[in-house]
C-alpha positions, -999 to 999 in steps of 0.1 A, spaced: -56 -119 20 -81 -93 32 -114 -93 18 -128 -63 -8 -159 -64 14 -140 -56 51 -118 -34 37 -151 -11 22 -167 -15 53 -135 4 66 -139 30 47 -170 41 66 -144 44 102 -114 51 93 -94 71 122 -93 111 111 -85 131 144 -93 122 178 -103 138 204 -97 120 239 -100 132 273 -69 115 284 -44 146 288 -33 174 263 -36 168 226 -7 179 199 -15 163 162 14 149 143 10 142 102 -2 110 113 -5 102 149 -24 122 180 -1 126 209 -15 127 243 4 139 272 -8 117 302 13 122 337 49 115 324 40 94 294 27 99 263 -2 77 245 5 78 206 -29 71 183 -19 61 152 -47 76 129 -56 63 92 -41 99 82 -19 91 49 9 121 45 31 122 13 47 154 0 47 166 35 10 170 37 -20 151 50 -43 138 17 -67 113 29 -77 84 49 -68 47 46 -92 19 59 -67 1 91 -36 18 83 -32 32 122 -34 -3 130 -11 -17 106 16 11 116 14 6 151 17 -33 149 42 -28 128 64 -8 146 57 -29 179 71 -55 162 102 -38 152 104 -19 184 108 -53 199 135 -69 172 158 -38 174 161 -35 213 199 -52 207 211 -21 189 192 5 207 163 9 234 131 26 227 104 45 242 75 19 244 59 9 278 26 -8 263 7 -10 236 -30 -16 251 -49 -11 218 -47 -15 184 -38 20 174 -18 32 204 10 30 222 19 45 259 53 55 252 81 74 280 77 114 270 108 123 256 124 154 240 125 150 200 160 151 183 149 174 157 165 160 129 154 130 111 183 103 103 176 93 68 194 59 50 189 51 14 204 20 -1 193 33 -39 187 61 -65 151 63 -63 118 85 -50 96 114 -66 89 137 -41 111 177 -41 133 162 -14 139 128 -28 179 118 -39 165 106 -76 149 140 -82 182 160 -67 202 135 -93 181 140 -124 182 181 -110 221 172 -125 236 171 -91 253 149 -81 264 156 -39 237 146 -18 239 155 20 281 154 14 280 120 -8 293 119 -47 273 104 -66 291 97 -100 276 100 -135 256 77 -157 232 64 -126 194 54 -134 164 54 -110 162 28 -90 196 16 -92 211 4 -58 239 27 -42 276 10 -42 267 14 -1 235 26 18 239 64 26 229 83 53 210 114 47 199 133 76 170 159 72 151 187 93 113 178 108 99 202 91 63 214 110 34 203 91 24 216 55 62 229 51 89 205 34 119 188 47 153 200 37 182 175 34 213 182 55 251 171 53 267 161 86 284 190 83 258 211 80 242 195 108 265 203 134 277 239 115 238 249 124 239 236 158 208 216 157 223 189 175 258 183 191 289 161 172 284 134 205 245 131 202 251 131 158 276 107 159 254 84 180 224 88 159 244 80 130 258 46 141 226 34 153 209 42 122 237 25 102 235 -8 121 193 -6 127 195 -5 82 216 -34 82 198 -56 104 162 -47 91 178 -49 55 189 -87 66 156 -94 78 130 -80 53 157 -103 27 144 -131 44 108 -122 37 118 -115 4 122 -79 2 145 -52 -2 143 -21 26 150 11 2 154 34 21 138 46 58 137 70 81 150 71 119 136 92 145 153 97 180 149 114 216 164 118 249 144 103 277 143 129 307 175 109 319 192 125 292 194 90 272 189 88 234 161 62 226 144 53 193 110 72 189 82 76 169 79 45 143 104 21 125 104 6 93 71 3 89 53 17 51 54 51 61 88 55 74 103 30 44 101 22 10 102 -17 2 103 -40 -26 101 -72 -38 133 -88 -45 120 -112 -70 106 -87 -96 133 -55 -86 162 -70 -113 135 -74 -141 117 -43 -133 149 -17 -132 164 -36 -167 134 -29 -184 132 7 -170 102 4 -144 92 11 -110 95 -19 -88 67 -34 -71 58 -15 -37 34 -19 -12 47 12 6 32 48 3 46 52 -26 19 38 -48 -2 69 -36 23 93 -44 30 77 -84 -6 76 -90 -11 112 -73 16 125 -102 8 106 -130 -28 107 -130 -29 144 -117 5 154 -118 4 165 -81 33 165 -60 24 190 -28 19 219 -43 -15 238 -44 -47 223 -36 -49 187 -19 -69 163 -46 -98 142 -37 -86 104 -34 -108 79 -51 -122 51 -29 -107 26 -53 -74 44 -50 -78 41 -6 -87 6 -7 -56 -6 -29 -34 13 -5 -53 -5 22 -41 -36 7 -5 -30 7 0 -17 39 -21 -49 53 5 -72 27 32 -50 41 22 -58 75 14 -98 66 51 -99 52 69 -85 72 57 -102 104 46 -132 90 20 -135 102 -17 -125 91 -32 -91 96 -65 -95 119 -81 -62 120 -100 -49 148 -139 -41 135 -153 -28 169 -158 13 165 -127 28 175 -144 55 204 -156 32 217 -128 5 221 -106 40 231 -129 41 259 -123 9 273 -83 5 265 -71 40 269 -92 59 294 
Protein backbone atom coordinates (compact mmCIF):
# COMPACT_ATOMS: atom_id res chain seq x y z
CA UNK A 1 0.00 0.00 0.00
CA UNK A 2 1.09 3.49 -0.88
CA UNK A 3 2.22 5.70 1.73
CA UNK A 4 0.09 8.99 3.08
CA UNK A 5 3.48 10.81 2.89
CA UNK A 6 4.29 9.96 -1.19
CA UNK A 7 1.06 10.36 -2.13
CA UNK A 8 1.07 14.30 -0.46
CA UNK A 9 4.25 14.80 -1.84
CA UNK A 10 2.21 14.21 -5.24
CA UNK A 11 0.06 16.60 -4.72
CA UNK A 12 2.74 19.26 -5.17
CA UNK A 13 3.28 17.70 -9.29
CA UNK A 14 0.56 16.39 -10.28
CA UNK A 15 0.27 16.49 -14.31
CA UNK A 16 -2.34 19.64 -15.30
CA UNK A 17 -1.65 20.49 -19.07
CA UNK A 18 1.51 20.09 -20.93
CA UNK A 19 3.06 21.78 -23.18
CA UNK A 20 5.70 19.75 -25.31
CA UNK A 21 7.55 20.77 -28.31
CA UNK A 22 7.07 17.44 -29.84
CA UNK A 23 4.40 18.13 -32.75
CA UNK A 24 0.87 19.82 -32.57
CA UNK A 25 -1.08 19.74 -29.33
CA UNK A 26 -5.09 18.95 -29.07
CA UNK A 27 -6.21 18.41 -25.20
CA UNK A 28 -8.61 15.67 -24.46
CA UNK A 29 -10.72 15.58 -20.88
CA UNK A 30 -7.79 13.80 -19.68
CA UNK A 31 -4.89 13.18 -21.97
CA UNK A 32 -2.67 15.70 -24.38
CA UNK A 33 -2.46 14.44 -27.79
CA UNK A 34 0.55 15.16 -29.83
CA UNK A 35 0.69 14.74 -33.42
CA UNK A 36 4.36 13.60 -34.21
CA UNK A 37 5.07 12.47 -38.06
CA UNK A 38 2.38 9.69 -38.50
CA UNK A 39 1.91 8.89 -34.81
CA UNK A 40 0.48 10.27 -32.06
CA UNK A 41 2.21 10.45 -28.37
CA UNK A 42 -0.82 10.28 -25.76
CA UNK A 43 0.15 12.00 -22.10
CA UNK A 44 -2.03 10.84 -19.76
CA UNK A 45 -2.49 13.90 -17.32
CA UNK A 46 -3.69 13.66 -13.51
CA UNK A 47 -6.83 15.59 -15.00
CA UNK A 48 -9.98 13.82 -13.16
CA UNK A 49 -13.34 14.35 -15.48
CA UNK A 50 -16.85 13.23 -14.12
CA UNK A 51 -20.05 14.80 -15.27
CA UNK A 52 -18.33 15.56 -18.53
CA UNK A 53 -16.16 18.14 -17.07
CA UNK A 54 -12.57 18.44 -15.84
CA UNK A 55 -12.73 19.14 -11.66
CA UNK A 56 -9.28 18.59 -10.34
CA UNK A 57 -6.07 16.89 -10.18
CA UNK A 58 -5.18 13.49 -8.72
CA UNK A 59 -1.57 12.73 -7.41
CA UNK A 60 -0.24 9.55 -10.18
CA UNK A 61 -3.45 9.01 -11.82
CA UNK A 62 -1.85 9.56 -15.53
CA UNK A 63 0.37 6.99 -14.54
CA UNK A 64 -1.93 4.54 -13.19
CA UNK A 65 -4.25 5.02 -16.38
CA UNK A 66 -1.64 4.52 -18.73
CA UNK A 67 -0.20 1.28 -17.12
CA UNK A 68 -3.29 0.22 -16.87
CA UNK A 69 -4.36 0.29 -20.14
CA UNK A 70 -0.97 -1.08 -21.48
CA UNK A 71 -1.75 -3.91 -19.62
CA UNK A 72 -5.00 -4.45 -21.03
CA UNK A 73 -3.96 -3.30 -24.38
CA UNK A 74 -1.78 -6.29 -24.27
CA UNK A 75 -4.41 -9.02 -22.79
CA UNK A 76 -7.12 -8.04 -25.36
CA UNK A 77 -4.88 -8.33 -28.66
CA UNK A 78 -6.84 -11.95 -29.23
CA UNK A 79 -10.18 -10.21 -29.81
CA UNK A 80 -9.08 -7.09 -31.45
CA UNK A 81 -5.73 -5.16 -32.25
CA UNK A 82 -4.91 -1.70 -31.00
CA UNK A 83 -3.15 1.35 -31.73
CA UNK A 84 -0.05 1.11 -29.39
CA UNK A 85 3.55 1.17 -30.75
CA UNK A 86 5.41 1.99 -27.34
CA UNK A 87 4.94 3.19 -24.29
CA UNK A 88 8.51 4.98 -23.38
CA UNK A 89 7.31 6.75 -20.23
CA UNK A 90 5.17 6.53 -17.57
CA UNK A 91 2.46 8.71 -18.68
CA UNK A 92 2.55 8.19 -22.54
CA UNK A 93 2.03 6.20 -25.08
CA UNK A 94 3.20 6.54 -28.97
CA UNK A 95 0.18 5.29 -30.52
CA UNK A 96 -0.66 4.81 -34.79
CA UNK A 97 -2.77 8.26 -35.63
CA UNK A 98 -6.05 7.05 -36.42
CA UNK A 99 -9.49 8.49 -37.27
CA UNK A 100 -11.88 8.37 -34.10
CA UNK A 101 -15.21 6.44 -34.48
CA UNK A 102 -17.24 8.99 -33.03
CA UNK A 103 -19.40 7.08 -31.01
CA UNK A 104 -18.53 5.56 -27.79
CA UNK A 105 -19.59 1.69 -27.30
CA UNK A 106 -20.96 1.54 -23.86
CA UNK A 107 -21.65 -2.05 -21.89
CA UNK A 108 -23.30 -2.18 -18.57
CA UNK A 109 -23.79 -5.47 -16.64
CA UNK A 110 -26.10 -3.53 -13.85
CA UNK A 111 -28.69 -0.83 -12.86
CA UNK A 112 -26.42 1.60 -11.39
CA UNK A 113 -24.58 5.31 -11.82
CA UNK A 114 -25.53 8.97 -10.82
CA UNK A 115 -24.53 11.08 -13.41
CA UNK A 116 -27.70 12.80 -16.13
CA UNK A 117 -26.61 10.10 -18.58
CA UNK A 118 -26.36 7.20 -16.33
CA UNK A 119 -29.09 3.90 -16.97
CA UNK A 120 -30.08 4.10 -12.93
CA UNK A 121 -31.01 7.82 -13.24
CA UNK A 122 -32.94 7.18 -16.80
CA UNK A 123 -34.73 4.14 -14.65
CA UNK A 124 -35.64 6.07 -11.51
CA UNK A 125 -36.71 9.06 -14.38
CA UNK A 126 -39.63 6.00 -14.72
CA UNK A 127 -38.41 4.73 -17.94
CA UNK A 128 -37.76 2.00 -18.57
CA UNK A 129 -36.13 1.50 -22.59
CA UNK A 130 -32.59 2.35 -22.51
CA UNK A 131 -30.74 2.73 -25.94
CA UNK A 132 -33.71 0.08 -27.34
CA UNK A 133 -33.49 -2.46 -24.17
CA UNK A 134 -36.76 -3.06 -21.77
CA UNK A 135 -36.06 -2.83 -18.66
CA UNK A 136 -39.01 -4.36 -16.55
CA UNK A 137 -40.49 -2.92 -13.36
CA UNK A 138 -39.59 -3.40 -9.74
CA UNK A 139 -35.52 -3.04 -10.38
CA UNK A 140 -33.23 -1.42 -7.56
CA UNK A 141 -29.86 0.35 -7.98
CA UNK A 142 -27.24 -1.65 -8.22
CA UNK A 143 -28.92 -4.72 -9.18
CA UNK A 144 -27.23 -6.80 -11.97
CA UNK A 145 -28.86 -6.89 -15.55
CA UNK A 146 -30.37 -10.50 -16.50
CA UNK A 147 -27.42 -9.86 -19.46
CA UNK A 148 -24.80 -7.07 -19.84
CA UNK A 149 -26.21 -4.41 -22.35
CA UNK A 150 -24.73 -2.46 -24.84
CA UNK A 151 -25.41 1.19 -24.81
CA UNK A 152 -23.67 3.21 -27.38
CA UNK A 153 -23.25 7.05 -26.83
CA UNK A 154 -22.02 10.32 -28.80
CA UNK A 155 -18.31 11.87 -27.76
CA UNK A 156 -19.68 14.73 -26.85
CA UNK A 157 -16.66 17.79 -27.10
CA UNK A 158 -15.63 18.85 -23.85
CA UNK A 159 -17.94 20.71 -21.20
CA UNK A 160 -21.09 19.36 -23.21
CA UNK A 161 -22.77 15.89 -22.10
CA UNK A 162 -23.04 12.59 -23.81
CA UNK A 163 -26.34 11.53 -25.17
CA UNK A 164 -27.21 7.72 -25.14
CA UNK A 165 -28.10 6.24 -28.56
CA UNK A 166 -30.07 2.99 -29.63
CA UNK A 167 -28.48 1.04 -32.53
CA UNK A 168 -31.04 2.22 -34.33
CA UNK A 169 -30.60 5.52 -33.86
CA UNK A 170 -27.08 5.11 -34.59
CA UNK A 171 -27.19 4.13 -37.95
CA UNK A 172 -30.78 6.21 -38.69
CA UNK A 173 -28.32 9.41 -37.95
CA UNK A 174 -25.57 8.13 -40.04
CA UNK A 175 -22.82 8.56 -37.65
CA UNK A 176 -21.35 5.40 -38.56
CA UNK A 177 -22.22 2.63 -41.06
CA UNK A 178 -24.33 -0.83 -40.17
CA UNK A 179 -20.73 -2.82 -41.26
CA UNK A 180 -18.33 -0.64 -39.04
CA UNK A 181 -21.57 -0.72 -35.99
CA UNK A 182 -21.97 -4.18 -36.22
CA UNK A 183 -18.17 -4.72 -35.74
CA UNK A 184 -17.85 -2.38 -32.90
CA UNK A 185 -20.58 -4.10 -31.19
CA UNK A 186 -19.21 -7.66 -31.30
CA UNK A 187 -15.90 -6.71 -30.14
CA UNK A 188 -17.23 -4.76 -27.35
CA UNK A 189 -19.44 -7.75 -26.40
CA UNK A 190 -16.63 -10.28 -26.30
CA UNK A 191 -13.76 -7.56 -24.81
CA UNK A 192 -16.76 -7.31 -21.55
CA UNK A 193 -16.81 -10.92 -21.22
CA UNK A 194 -13.25 -11.56 -21.15
CA UNK A 195 -12.22 -8.54 -18.80
CA UNK A 196 -15.46 -9.46 -16.78
CA UNK A 197 -13.76 -13.22 -16.44
CA UNK A 198 -10.56 -11.76 -15.47
CA UNK A 199 -11.22 -8.90 -12.94
CA UNK A 200 -13.54 -12.13 -11.20
CA UNK A 201 -10.42 -13.66 -10.68
CA UNK A 202 -8.99 -10.69 -8.88
CA UNK A 203 -12.02 -10.56 -7.07
CA UNK A 204 -14.03 -7.93 -8.74
CA UNK A 205 -16.91 -7.36 -10.71
CA UNK A 206 -16.43 -4.96 -14.07
CA UNK A 207 -19.83 -2.73 -14.04
CA UNK A 208 -19.95 -1.34 -16.68
CA UNK A 209 -17.09 0.39 -19.24
CA UNK A 210 -16.66 2.15 -22.07
CA UNK A 211 -15.04 1.21 -25.62
CA UNK A 212 -13.54 3.56 -27.86
CA UNK A 213 -12.52 2.70 -31.56
CA UNK A 214 -10.70 4.02 -34.86
CA UNK A 215 -9.77 3.17 -38.30
CA UNK A 216 -5.98 3.07 -38.83
CA UNK A 217 -5.18 5.03 -42.20
CA UNK A 218 -5.50 1.39 -43.78
CA UNK A 219 -9.04 1.70 -43.22
CA UNK A 220 -8.83 -1.02 -40.24
CA UNK A 221 -10.83 -0.67 -36.98
CA UNK A 222 -8.41 -0.86 -33.90
CA UNK A 223 -9.13 -0.22 -30.20
CA UNK A 224 -8.13 3.31 -29.14
CA UNK A 225 -7.83 5.53 -26.46
CA UNK A 226 -7.92 3.47 -22.95
CA UNK A 227 -9.56 0.19 -21.68
CA UNK A 228 -10.96 -0.84 -18.58
CA UNK A 229 -9.00 1.08 -16.63
CA UNK A 230 -10.96 3.56 -13.46
CA UNK A 231 -11.94 5.99 -15.75
CA UNK A 232 -13.42 4.11 -18.57
CA UNK A 233 -15.08 1.38 -15.81
CA UNK A 234 -16.78 1.12 -12.79
CA UNK A 235 -15.58 -1.88 -10.55
CA UNK A 236 -16.38 -3.57 -7.42
CA UNK A 237 -15.62 -5.87 -5.02
CA UNK A 238 -17.30 -9.11 -5.27
CA UNK A 239 -17.07 -9.99 -1.66
CA UNK A 240 -19.01 -7.02 -0.10
CA UNK A 241 -21.46 -6.29 -3.63
CA UNK A 242 -24.31 -9.09 -2.20
CA UNK A 243 -24.24 -7.59 1.39
CA UNK A 244 -24.02 -4.13 0.26
CA UNK A 245 -27.08 -4.08 -2.43
CA UNK A 246 -29.40 -6.23 0.31
CA UNK A 247 -28.99 -3.70 2.76
CA UNK A 248 -29.58 -0.94 0.17
CA UNK A 249 -25.94 0.56 -0.25
CA UNK A 250 -23.45 1.50 -2.67
CA UNK A 251 -20.83 -1.08 -3.25
CA UNK A 252 -17.37 -0.66 -2.53
CA UNK A 253 -15.45 1.18 -5.56
CA UNK A 254 -12.17 2.28 -6.16
CA UNK A 255 -13.26 3.78 -9.52
CA UNK A 256 -14.16 7.55 -10.14
CA UNK A 257 -17.03 7.12 -8.74
CA UNK A 258 -16.11 7.89 -5.22
CA UNK A 259 -15.45 11.48 -6.53
CA UNK A 260 -18.67 11.87 -8.09
CA UNK A 261 -20.89 10.42 -4.71
CA UNK A 262 -19.04 12.66 -2.48
CA UNK A 263 -19.25 15.57 -5.17
CA UNK A 264 -23.34 15.15 -4.77
CA UNK A 265 -23.80 14.29 -1.36
CA UNK A 266 -21.66 16.61 0.26
CA UNK A 267 -22.42 19.48 -2.36
CA UNK A 268 -25.09 18.13 -4.30
CA UNK A 269 -23.17 18.85 -7.56
CA UNK A 270 -23.59 16.90 -10.55
CA UNK A 271 -22.05 19.22 -13.61
CA UNK A 272 -24.05 21.87 -13.61
CA UNK A 273 -22.78 25.47 -12.71
CA UNK A 274 -19.67 26.27 -11.18
CA UNK A 275 -16.85 23.50 -10.75
CA UNK A 276 -16.28 23.04 -6.72
CA UNK A 277 -12.92 23.22 -5.19
CA UNK A 278 -11.79 19.50 -4.29
CA UNK A 279 -10.42 19.05 -0.83
CA UNK A 280 -6.79 17.62 -0.63
CA UNK A 281 -8.10 14.83 1.59
CA UNK A 282 -10.82 14.13 -0.92
CA UNK A 283 -7.60 13.92 -3.97
CA UNK A 284 -5.49 11.83 -1.96
CA UNK A 285 -8.32 9.05 -1.19
CA UNK A 286 -9.01 9.02 -4.87
CA UNK A 287 -5.22 8.66 -5.31
CA UNK A 288 -5.57 5.59 -3.34
CA UNK A 289 -8.08 3.81 -5.31
CA UNK A 290 -6.88 4.27 -8.58
CA UNK A 291 -3.33 3.03 -7.23
CA UNK A 292 -5.51 -0.22 -5.49
CA UNK A 293 -7.24 -0.33 -8.72
CA UNK A 294 -4.10 -0.51 -10.48
CA UNK A 295 -2.38 -3.09 -7.72
CA UNK A 296 -5.50 -5.35 -8.33
CA UNK A 297 -5.99 -5.55 -11.37
CA UNK A 298 -2.45 -6.28 -12.44
CA UNK A 299 -1.25 -7.89 -9.58
CA UNK A 300 1.28 -6.54 -9.14
CA UNK A 301 2.40 -3.35 -7.00
CA UNK A 302 2.07 0.22 -8.12
CA UNK A 303 5.79 1.80 -8.16
CA UNK A 304 5.32 5.40 -9.00
CA UNK A 305 7.73 7.45 -10.73
CA UNK A 306 8.94 10.60 -8.25
CA UNK A 307 11.37 12.22 -10.83
CA UNK A 308 9.65 15.80 -12.09
CA UNK A 309 7.59 14.94 -14.98
CA UNK A 310 9.30 17.93 -17.55
CA UNK A 311 11.91 16.81 -16.99
CA UNK A 312 11.66 12.91 -17.40
CA UNK A 313 9.38 14.15 -20.75
CA UNK A 314 12.54 15.59 -21.92
CA UNK A 315 14.55 12.63 -21.80
CA UNK A 316 11.74 9.81 -22.87
CA UNK A 317 9.68 11.84 -25.35
CA UNK A 318 11.70 14.45 -27.11
Amino acid sequence: MISEKILREGLVNTIENTHLPIGELSRGKVRDCYEKGDNLVLVATDRLSAFDVVLTTIPFKGQVLNKLSDYWFKKTKHIINNHVLSVPDPNAMVVVKCEPLPIEMVVRAYLTGVTSTSIWTAYERGERIFCGHHLPDGMKKHQRLENPILTPSTKAEKGQHDRSLSKEEIISSGLVSVEDFELMENVATHLFVYGLSLSRTRGLILVDTKYEFGKTPEGKIVLIDEVHTPDSSRYWYENTYQGAFERGEDPKSFDKEYVRRWLKEELGYVGEGTIPKIPDHVRIEAARRYIEACECITGEQFLPDLEEPLKRFERNLF
